[in-house]
C-alpha atoms as a printed R data frame, in Angstrom:
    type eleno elety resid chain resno       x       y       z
1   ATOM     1    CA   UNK     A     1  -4.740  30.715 -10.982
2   ATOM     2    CA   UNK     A     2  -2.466  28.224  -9.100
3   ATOM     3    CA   UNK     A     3  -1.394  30.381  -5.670
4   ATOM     4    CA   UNK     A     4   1.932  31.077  -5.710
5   ATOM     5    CA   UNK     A     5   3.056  28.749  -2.440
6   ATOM     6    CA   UNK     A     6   1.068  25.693  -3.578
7   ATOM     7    CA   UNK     A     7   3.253  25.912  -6.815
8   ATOM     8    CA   UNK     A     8   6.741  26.076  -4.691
9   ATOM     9    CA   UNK     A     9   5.021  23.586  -2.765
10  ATOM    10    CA   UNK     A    10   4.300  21.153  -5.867
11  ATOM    11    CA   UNK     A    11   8.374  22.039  -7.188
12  ATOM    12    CA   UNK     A    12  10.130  21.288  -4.136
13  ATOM    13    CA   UNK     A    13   8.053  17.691  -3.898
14  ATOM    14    CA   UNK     A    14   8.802  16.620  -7.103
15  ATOM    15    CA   UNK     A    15  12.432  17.418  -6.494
16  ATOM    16    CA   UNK     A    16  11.829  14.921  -3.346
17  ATOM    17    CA   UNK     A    17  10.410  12.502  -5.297
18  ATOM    18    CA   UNK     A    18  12.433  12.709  -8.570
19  ATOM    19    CA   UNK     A    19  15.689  12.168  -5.752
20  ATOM    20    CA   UNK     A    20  16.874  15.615  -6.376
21  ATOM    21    CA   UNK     A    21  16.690  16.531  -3.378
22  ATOM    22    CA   UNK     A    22  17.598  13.882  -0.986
23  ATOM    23    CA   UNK     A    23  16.413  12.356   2.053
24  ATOM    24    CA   UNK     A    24  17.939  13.634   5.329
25  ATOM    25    CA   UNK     A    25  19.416  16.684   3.530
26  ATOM    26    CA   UNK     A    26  18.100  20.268   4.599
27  ATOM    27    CA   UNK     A    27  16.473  22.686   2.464
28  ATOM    28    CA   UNK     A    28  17.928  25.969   2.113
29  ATOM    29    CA   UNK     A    29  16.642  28.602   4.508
30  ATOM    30    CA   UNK     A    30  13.529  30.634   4.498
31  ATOM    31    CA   UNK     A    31  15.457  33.534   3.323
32  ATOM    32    CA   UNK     A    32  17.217  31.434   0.620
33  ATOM    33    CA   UNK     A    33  14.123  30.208  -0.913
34  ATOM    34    CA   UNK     A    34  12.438  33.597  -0.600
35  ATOM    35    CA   UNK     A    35  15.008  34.941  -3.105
36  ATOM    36    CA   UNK     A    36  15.212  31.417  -5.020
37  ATOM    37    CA   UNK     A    37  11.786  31.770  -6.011
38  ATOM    38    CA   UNK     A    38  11.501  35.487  -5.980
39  ATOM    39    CA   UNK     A    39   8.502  35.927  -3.548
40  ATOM    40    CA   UNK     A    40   7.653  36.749  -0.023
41  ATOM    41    CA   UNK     A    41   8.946  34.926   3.338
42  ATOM    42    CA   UNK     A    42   5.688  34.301   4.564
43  ATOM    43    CA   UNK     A    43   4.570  32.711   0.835
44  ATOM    44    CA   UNK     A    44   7.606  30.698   1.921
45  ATOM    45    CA   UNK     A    45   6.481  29.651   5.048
46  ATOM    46    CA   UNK     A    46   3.162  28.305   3.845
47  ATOM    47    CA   UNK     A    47   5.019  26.264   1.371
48  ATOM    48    CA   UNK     A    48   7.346  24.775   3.904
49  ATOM    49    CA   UNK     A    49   4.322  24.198   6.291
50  ATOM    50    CA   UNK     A    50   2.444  22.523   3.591
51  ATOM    51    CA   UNK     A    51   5.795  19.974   3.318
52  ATOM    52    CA   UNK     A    52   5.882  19.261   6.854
53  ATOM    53    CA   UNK     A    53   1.913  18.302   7.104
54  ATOM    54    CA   UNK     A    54   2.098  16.045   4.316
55  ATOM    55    CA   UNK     A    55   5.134  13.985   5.914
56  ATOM    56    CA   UNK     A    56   8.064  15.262   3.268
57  ATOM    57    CA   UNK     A    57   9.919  17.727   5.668
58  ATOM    58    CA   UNK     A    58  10.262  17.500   9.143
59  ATOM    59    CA   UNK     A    59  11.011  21.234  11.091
60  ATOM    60    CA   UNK     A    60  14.282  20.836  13.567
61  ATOM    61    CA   UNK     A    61  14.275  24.324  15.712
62  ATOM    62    CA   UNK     A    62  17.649  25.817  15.031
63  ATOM    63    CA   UNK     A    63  18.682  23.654  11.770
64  ATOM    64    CA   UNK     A    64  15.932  24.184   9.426
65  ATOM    65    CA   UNK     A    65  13.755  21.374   7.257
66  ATOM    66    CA   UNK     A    66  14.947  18.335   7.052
67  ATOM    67    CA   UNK     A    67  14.153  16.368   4.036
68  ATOM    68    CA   UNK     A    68  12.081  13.195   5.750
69  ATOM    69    CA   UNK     A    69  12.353   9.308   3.270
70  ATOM    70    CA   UNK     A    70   9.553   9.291   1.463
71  ATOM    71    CA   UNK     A    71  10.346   6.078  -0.790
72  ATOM    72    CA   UNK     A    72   7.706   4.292   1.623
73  ATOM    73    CA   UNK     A    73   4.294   3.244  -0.426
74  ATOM    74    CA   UNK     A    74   1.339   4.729   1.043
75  ATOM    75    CA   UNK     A    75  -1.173   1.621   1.734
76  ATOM    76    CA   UNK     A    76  -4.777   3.009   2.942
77  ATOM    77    CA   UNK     A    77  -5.949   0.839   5.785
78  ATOM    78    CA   UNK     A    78  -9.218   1.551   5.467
79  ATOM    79    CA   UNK     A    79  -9.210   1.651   1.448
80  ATOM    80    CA   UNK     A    80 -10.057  -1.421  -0.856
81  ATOM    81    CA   UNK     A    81  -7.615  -1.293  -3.619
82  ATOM    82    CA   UNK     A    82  -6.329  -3.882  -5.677
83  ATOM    83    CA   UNK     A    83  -2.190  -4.001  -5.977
84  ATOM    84    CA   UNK     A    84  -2.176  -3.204  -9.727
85  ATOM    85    CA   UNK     A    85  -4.103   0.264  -8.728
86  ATOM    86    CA   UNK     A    86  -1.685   0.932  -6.105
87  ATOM    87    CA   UNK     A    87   1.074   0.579  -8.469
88  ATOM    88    CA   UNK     A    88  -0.926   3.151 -11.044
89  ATOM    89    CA   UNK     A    89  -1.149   5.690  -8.116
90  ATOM    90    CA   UNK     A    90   2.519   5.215  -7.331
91  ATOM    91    CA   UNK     A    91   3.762   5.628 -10.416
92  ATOM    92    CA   UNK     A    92   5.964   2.410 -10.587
93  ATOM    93    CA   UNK     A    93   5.896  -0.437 -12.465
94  ATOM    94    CA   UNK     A    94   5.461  -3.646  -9.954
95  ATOM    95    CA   UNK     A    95   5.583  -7.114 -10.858
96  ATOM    96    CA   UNK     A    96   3.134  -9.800  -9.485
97  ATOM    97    CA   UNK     A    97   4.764 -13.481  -9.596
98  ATOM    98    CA   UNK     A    98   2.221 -16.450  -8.855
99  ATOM    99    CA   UNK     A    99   3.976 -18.196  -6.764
100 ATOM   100    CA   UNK     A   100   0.924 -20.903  -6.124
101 ATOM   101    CA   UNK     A   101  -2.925 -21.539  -7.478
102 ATOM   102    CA   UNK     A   102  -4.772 -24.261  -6.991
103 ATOM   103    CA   UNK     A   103  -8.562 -24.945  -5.828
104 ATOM   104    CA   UNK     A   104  -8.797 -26.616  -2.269
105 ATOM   105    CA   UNK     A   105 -10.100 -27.901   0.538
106 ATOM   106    CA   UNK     A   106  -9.607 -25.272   2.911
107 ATOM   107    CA   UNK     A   107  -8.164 -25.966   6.248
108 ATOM   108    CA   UNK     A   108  -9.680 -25.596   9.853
109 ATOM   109    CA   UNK     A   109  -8.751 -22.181  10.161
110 ATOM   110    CA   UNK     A   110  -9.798 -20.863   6.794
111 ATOM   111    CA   UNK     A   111 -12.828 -22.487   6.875
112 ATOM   112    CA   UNK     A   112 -13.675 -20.972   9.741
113 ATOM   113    CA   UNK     A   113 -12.320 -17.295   8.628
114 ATOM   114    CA   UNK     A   114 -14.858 -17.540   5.527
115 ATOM   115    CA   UNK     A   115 -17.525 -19.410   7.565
116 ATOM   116    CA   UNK     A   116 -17.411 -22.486   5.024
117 ATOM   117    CA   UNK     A   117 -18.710 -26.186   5.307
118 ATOM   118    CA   UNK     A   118 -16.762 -29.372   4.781
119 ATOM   119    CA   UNK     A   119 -18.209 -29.625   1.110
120 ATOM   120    CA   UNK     A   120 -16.668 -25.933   0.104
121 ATOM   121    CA   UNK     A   121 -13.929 -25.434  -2.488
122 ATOM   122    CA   UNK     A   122 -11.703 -22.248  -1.942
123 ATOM   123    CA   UNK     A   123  -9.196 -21.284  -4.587
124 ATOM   124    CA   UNK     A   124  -5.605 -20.305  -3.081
125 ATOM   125    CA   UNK     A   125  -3.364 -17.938  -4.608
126 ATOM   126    CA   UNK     A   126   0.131 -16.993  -3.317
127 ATOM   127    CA   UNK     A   127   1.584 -14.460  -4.976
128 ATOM   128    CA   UNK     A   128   4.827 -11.829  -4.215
129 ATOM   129    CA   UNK     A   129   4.801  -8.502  -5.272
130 ATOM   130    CA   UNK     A   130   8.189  -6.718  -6.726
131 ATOM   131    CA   UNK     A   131   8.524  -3.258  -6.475
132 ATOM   132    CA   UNK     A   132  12.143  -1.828  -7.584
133 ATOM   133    CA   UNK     A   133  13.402  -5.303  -8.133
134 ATOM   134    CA   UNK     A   134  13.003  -5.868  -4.630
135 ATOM   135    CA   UNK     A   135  10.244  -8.680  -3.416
136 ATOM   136    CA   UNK     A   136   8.442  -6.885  -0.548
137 ATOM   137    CA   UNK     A   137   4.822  -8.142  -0.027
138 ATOM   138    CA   UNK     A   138   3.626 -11.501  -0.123
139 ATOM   139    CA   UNK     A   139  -0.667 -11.854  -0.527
140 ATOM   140    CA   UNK     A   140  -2.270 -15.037   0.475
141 ATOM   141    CA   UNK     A   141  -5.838 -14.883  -1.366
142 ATOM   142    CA   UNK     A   142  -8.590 -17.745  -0.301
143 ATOM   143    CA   UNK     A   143 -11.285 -17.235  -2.659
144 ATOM   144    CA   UNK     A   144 -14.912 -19.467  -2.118
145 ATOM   145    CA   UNK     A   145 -15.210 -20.699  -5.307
146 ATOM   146    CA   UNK     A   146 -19.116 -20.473  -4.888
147 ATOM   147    CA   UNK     A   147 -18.645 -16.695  -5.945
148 ATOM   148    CA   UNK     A   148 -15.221 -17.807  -8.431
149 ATOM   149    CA   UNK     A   149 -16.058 -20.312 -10.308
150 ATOM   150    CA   UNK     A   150 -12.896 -19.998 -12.415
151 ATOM   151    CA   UNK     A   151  -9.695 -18.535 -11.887
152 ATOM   152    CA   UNK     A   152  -6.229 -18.329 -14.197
153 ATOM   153    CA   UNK     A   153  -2.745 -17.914 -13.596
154 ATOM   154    CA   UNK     A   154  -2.781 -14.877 -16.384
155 ATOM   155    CA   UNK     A   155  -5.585 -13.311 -14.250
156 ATOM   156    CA   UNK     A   156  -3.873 -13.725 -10.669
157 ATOM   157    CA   UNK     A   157  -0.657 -11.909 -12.388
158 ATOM   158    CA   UNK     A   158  -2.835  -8.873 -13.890
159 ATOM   159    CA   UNK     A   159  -5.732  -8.268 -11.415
160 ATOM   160    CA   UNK     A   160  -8.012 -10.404  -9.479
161 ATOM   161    CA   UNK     A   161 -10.508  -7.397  -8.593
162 ATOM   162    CA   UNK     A   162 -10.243  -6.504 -12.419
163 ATOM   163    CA   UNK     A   163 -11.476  -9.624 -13.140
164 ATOM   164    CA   UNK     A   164 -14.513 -10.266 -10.470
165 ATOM   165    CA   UNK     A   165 -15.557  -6.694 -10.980
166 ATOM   166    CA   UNK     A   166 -15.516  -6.621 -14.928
167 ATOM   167    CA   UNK     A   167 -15.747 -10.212 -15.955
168 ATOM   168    CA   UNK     A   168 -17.837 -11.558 -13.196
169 ATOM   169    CA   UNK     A   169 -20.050  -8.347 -12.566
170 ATOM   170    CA   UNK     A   170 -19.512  -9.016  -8.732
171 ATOM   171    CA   UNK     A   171 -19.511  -5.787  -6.317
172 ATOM   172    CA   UNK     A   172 -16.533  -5.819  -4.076
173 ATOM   173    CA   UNK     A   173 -18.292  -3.377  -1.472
174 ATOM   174    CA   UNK     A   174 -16.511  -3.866   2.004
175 ATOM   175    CA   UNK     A   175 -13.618  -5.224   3.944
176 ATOM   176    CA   UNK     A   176 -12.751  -5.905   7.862
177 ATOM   177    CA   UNK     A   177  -9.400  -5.566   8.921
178 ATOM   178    CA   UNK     A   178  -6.795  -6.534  11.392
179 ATOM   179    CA   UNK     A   179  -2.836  -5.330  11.432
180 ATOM   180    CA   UNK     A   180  -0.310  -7.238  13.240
181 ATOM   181    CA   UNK     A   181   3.060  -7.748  13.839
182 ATOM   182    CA   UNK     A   182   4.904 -11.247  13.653
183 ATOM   183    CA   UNK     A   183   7.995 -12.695  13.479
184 ATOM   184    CA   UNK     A   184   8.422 -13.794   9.187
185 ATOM   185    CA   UNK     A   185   7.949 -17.872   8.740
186 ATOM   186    CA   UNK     A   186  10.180 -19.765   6.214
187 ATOM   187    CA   UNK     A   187   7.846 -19.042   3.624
188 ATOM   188    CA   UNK     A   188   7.936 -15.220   3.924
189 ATOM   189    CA   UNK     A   189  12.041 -15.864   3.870
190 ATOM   190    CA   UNK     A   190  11.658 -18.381   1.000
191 ATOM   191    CA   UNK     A   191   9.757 -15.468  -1.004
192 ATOM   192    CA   UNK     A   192  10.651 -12.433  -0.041
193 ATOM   193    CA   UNK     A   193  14.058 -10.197   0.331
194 ATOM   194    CA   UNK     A   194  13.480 -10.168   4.105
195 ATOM   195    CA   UNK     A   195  17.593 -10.375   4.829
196 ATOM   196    CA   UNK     A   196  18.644  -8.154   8.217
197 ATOM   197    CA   UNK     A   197  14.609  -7.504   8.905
198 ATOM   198    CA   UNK     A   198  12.877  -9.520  12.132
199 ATOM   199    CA   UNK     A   199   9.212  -8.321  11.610
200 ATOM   200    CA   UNK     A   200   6.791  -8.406   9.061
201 ATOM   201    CA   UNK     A   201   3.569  -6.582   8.916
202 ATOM   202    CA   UNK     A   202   0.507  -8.331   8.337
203 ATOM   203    CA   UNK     A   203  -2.991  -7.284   7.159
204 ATOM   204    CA   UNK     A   204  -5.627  -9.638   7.381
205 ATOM   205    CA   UNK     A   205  -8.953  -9.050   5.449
206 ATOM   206    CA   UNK     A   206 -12.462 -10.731   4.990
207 ATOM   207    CA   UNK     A   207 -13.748  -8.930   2.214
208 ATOM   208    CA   UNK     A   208 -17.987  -9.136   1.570
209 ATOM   209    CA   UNK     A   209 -19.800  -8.359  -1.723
210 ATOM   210    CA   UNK     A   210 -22.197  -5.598  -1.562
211 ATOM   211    CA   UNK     A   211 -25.202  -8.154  -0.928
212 ATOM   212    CA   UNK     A   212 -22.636  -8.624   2.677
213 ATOM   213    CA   UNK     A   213 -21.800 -12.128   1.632
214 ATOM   214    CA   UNK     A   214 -18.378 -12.793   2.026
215 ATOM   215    CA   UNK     A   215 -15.911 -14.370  -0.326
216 ATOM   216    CA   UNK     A   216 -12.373 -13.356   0.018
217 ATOM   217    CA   UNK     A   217  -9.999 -14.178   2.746
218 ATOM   218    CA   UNK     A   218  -6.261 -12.367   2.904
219 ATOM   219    CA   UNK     A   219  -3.266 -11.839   4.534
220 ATOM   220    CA   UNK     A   220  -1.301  -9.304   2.801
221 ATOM   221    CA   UNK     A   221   2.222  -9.477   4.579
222 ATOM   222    CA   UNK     A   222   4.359  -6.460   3.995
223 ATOM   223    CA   UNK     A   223   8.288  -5.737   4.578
224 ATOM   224    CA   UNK     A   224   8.178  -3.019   7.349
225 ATOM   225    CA   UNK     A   225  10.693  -0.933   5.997
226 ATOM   226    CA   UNK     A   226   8.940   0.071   2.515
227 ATOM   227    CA   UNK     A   227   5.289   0.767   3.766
228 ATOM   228    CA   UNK     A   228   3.752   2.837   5.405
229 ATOM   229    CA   UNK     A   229  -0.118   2.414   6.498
230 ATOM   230    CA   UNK     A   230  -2.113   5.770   6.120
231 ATOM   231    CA   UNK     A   231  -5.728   6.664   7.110
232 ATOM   232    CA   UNK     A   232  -7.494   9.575   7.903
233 ATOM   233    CA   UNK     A   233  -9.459   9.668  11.180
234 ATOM   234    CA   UNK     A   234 -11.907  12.234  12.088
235 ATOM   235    CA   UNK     A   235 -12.763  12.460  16.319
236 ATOM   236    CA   UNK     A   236 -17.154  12.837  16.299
237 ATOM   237    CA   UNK     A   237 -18.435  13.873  19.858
């Protein structure tokens, strides 16, 4: 049986998240709720503290709970997930447009980024991801074609990671990762809604198969205001 906070918990969030409640509103007070939901204060109060350690309600001393914006997408930094699962988990319905693919000689920098040779081929894949109608992340994929021999336009639009896990039985197993800020270039502007917004947020990843080669090289580069970049860090002694 369900405890009886964690299912006031699970109501009030999906009245967050369905935009019945709205952001920057307050809640209605402890005693309020106590008779809304015909229970105890202090059930109440583990409810509400619930809300305010999973980021939906922030606690202002003498005002109450304020409702916090939660239509940020939760990225894991430290997670390898393709775009299509993220948009499963999220519960929305994105669009990927291929903006560019083509097989290459890679440039100085990429070549060294994926530790290639002159003779290497990478593939190159721009794509922007719509969320809402709104363009908001734009993923540069370099690809050594020594582990993808083939790659399609229909398979860049779906899933990439589908298609090297299930089609080419490779083991995506690891990634290293760096964040940073910079100011957007033309082709951010060019392909994204980046209007009124200064910054972008970039994540770059080398990506290794579970033999540790490495194949993949990315910059995923993300609209600040929609994203939010979550992990979960443990202190060891």
């Amino acid at each position: 049986m369900t405890n009886k906070y964690l299912t006031i918990y699970n109501t009030i969030v999906e009245q967050i998240k369905s935009g019945e409640i709205l952001p920057q509103t307050l809640l209605p007070s402890e005693n309020e709720l106590t008779e809304h939901f015909q229970t105890s204060r202090e059930t109440i109060r583990k409810a509400l503290n619930l809300l305010s350690q999973n980021g939906y309600i922030q606690k202002v001393r003498g005002k109450g709970s304020i409702v916090i914006d939660v239509s940020k997408f939760d990225f894991p930094v430290s997670g390898l997930v393709s775009f299509k699962e993220l948009g499963q988990k999220m519960g929305r319905k994105p669009r990927t447009i291929v903006n560019e693919l083509e097989l290459m000689k890679p440039d100085g920098y990429i070549r060294q980024q994926l530790q290639l040779s002159g003779k290497d081929q990478v593939w190159k894949v721009v794509r922007t991801r719509e969320i809402g109608g709104e363009k908001i992340i734009l993923d540069k994929d370099f690809l050594n074609k020594k582990f993808v021999p083939e790659l399609t336009e229909e398979i860049c639009a779906d899933s990439i990671y589908e298609y090297l896990e299930e089609d080419l039985n490779l083991t995506i197993s690891f990634a290293k990762k760096e964040i940073v800020v910079e100011e957007p270039t033309d082709e951010d502007r060019a392909l994204l809604d980046l209007d009124g917004f200064h910054n972008i947020v970039v994540i770059k990843n080398l990506v290794y198969l579970d033999d540790a080669s490495l194949f993949q090289y990315t910059e995923s580069r993300h609209r600040p205001d929609k994203f939010r970049f979550v992990d979960f860090a443990r202190r060891t002694n």
